[in-house]
C-alpha positions as CSV (number, residue, x, y, z in Angstrom):
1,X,22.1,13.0,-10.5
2,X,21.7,15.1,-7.7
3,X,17.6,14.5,-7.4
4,X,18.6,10.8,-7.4
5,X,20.8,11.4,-4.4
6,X,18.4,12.8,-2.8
7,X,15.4,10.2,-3.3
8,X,17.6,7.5,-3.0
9,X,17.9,6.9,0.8
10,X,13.6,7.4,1.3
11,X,13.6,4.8,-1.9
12,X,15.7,1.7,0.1
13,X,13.7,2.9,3.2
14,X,10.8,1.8,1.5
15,X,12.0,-0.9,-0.1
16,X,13.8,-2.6,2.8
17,X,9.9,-2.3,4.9
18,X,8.4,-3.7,2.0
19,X,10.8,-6.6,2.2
20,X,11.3,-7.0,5.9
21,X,7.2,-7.1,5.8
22,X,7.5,-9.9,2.9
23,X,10.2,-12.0,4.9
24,X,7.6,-12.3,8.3
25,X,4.7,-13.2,6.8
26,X,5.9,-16.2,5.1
27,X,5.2,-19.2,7.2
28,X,7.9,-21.0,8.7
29,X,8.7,-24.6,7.5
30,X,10.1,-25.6,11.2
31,X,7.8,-27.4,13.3
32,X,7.8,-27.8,17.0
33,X,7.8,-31.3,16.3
34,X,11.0,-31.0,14.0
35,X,12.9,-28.8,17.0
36,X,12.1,-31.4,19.7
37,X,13.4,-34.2,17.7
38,X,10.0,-35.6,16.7
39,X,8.5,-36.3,13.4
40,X,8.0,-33.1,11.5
41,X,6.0,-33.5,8.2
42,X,9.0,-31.7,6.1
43,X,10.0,-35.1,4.3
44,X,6.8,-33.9,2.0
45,X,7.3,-31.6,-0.8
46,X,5.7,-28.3,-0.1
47,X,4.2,-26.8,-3.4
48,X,3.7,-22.6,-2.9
49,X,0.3,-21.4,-3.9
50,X,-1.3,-18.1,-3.6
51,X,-0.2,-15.2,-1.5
52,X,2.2,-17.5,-0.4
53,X,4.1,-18.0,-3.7
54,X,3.7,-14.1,-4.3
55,X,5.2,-13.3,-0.6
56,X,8.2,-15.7,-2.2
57,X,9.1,-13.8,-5.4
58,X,7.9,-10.8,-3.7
59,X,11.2,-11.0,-1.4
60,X,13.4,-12.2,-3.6
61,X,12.4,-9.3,-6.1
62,X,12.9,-6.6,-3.1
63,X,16.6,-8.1,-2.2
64,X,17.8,-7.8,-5.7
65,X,16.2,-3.8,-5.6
66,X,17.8,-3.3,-2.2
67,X,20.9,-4.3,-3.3
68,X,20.9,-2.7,-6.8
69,X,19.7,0.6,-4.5
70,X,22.9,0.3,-2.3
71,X,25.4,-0.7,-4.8
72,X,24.1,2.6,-7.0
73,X,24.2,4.8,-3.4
74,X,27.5,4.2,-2.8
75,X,28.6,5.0,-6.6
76,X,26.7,8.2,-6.3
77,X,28.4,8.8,-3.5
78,X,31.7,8.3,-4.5
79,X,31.2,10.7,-8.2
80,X,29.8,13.6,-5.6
């Protein structure tokens, strides 16, 4: 338990870059067009493909780890 205490904060420092990373590359749904008022091609359906999709479920698989990672930190921290 202790070695896990220890490894634990470089762990969700690793895991929150990998997700921060994850969360700017995605391109942004938000036109200029859509911000000024004028017509902003988001009434189509945008299908994810690629690195795109992968960036997607990438992030959302990093915020569940982050959050399992802090929600086990502060239980180890409460036993020690």
């Amino acid at each position: 338990m202790n070695l896990l205490a220890k490894f634990l904060p470089y762990v969700q420092i690793i895991v929150s870059v990998i997700l921060v990373t994850a969360i700017l590359l995605q391109q942004s749904a938000a036109g200029m067009g859509g911000a000024l008022g004028g017509d902003d091609s988001s009434a189509f359906h945008h299908t994810r493909r690629g690195f795109e999709k992968f960036l997607f479920y990438l992030s959302i698989v990093c915020a569940f780890l982050f959050a399992f990672l802090a929600l086990l930190s502060i239980i180890i921290k409460a036993q020690i």
